[in-house]
C-alpha positions as CSV (number, residue, x, y, z in Angstrom):
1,X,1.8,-15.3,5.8
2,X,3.8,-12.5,7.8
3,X,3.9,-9.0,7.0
4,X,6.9,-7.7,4.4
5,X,6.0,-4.4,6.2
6,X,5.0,-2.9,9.6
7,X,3.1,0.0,11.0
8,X,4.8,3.6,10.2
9,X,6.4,2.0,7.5
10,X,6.6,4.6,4.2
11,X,5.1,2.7,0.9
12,X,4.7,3.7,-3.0
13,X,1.3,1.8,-4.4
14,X,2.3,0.1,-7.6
15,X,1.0,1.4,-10.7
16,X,-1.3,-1.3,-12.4
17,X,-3.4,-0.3,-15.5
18,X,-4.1,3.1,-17.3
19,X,-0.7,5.5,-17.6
20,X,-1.0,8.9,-18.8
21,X,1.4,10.3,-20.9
22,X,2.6,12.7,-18.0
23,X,4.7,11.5,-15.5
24,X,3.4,12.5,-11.9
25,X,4.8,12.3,-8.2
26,X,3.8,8.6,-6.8
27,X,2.1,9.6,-3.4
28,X,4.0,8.1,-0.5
29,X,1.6,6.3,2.1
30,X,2.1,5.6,5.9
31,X,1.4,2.2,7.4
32,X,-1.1,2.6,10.5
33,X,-2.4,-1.1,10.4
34,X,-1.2,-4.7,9.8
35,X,-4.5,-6.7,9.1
36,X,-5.0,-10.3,9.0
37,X,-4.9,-12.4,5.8
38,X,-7.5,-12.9,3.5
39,X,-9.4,-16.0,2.4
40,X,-6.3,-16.1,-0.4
41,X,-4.0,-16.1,2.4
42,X,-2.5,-12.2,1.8
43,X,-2.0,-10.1,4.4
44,X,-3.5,-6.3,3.8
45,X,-2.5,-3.0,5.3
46,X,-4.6,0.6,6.3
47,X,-2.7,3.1,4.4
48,X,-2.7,6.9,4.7
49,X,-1.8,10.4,3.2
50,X,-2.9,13.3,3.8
51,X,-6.3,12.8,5.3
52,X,-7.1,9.9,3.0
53,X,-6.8,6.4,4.2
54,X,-7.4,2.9,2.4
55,X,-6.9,-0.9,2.7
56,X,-4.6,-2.6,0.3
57,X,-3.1,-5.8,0.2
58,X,0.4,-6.3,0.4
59,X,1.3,-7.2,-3.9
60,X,0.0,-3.8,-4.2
61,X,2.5,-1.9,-2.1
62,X,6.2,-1.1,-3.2
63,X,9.1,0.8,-0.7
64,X,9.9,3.8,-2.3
């Protein structure tokens, strides 16, 4: 599988699970890594903003 994204790339996460009842400011991430695929055979991404960085696979990542 190829990447839908690539590094420096700005991404949303997509919002599974519990909403509140507030409506808040998605946080806009940077791309800093294109890793390999998984056993499944997606293809995950480092991810950073601010000083906080994370891996994600690629269904979880939106453009803004």
């Amino acid at each position: 599988m190829t990447h839908k994204f690539k590094c420096s790339d700005m991404v949303l996460l997509n919002q599974l699970g519990f909403s509140s009842s507030k409506p808040s400011a998605a946080t806009v991430y940077e791309i800093v890594r294109l890793m390999p695929a998984d056993q499944s055979g997606e293809v995950s991404y480092r991810i950073k903003a601010g000083t906080s960085e994370r891996a994600v696979r690629e269904s979880e990542l939106r453009s803004p």
